[in-house]
Phi, psi and omega in degrees: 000144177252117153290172182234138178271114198299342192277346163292001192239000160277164186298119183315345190274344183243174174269331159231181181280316192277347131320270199331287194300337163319294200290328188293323174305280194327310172307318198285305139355306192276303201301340220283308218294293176316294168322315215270295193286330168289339188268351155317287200294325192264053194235000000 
């Protein structure tokens, strides 16, 4: 049987999976946010 290692299938830039999901929620965040003020302005 092969393991699998979980940290071989992440992005170089982060070190675990719960850093991935951080950066990924703060993204999501910033886009919401963004998306929220363009859509302010141009209303």
């Amino acid at each position: 049987m092969k393991t699998q290692q979980p940290e071989k299938d992440l992005p170089p830039f982060v070190k675990s999976w719960k850093q991935f999901y951080g950066l990924l929620i703060i993204w999501l965040i910033l886009l919401i946010a963004l998306f929220y003020a363009f859509t302010k302005y141009f209303e």
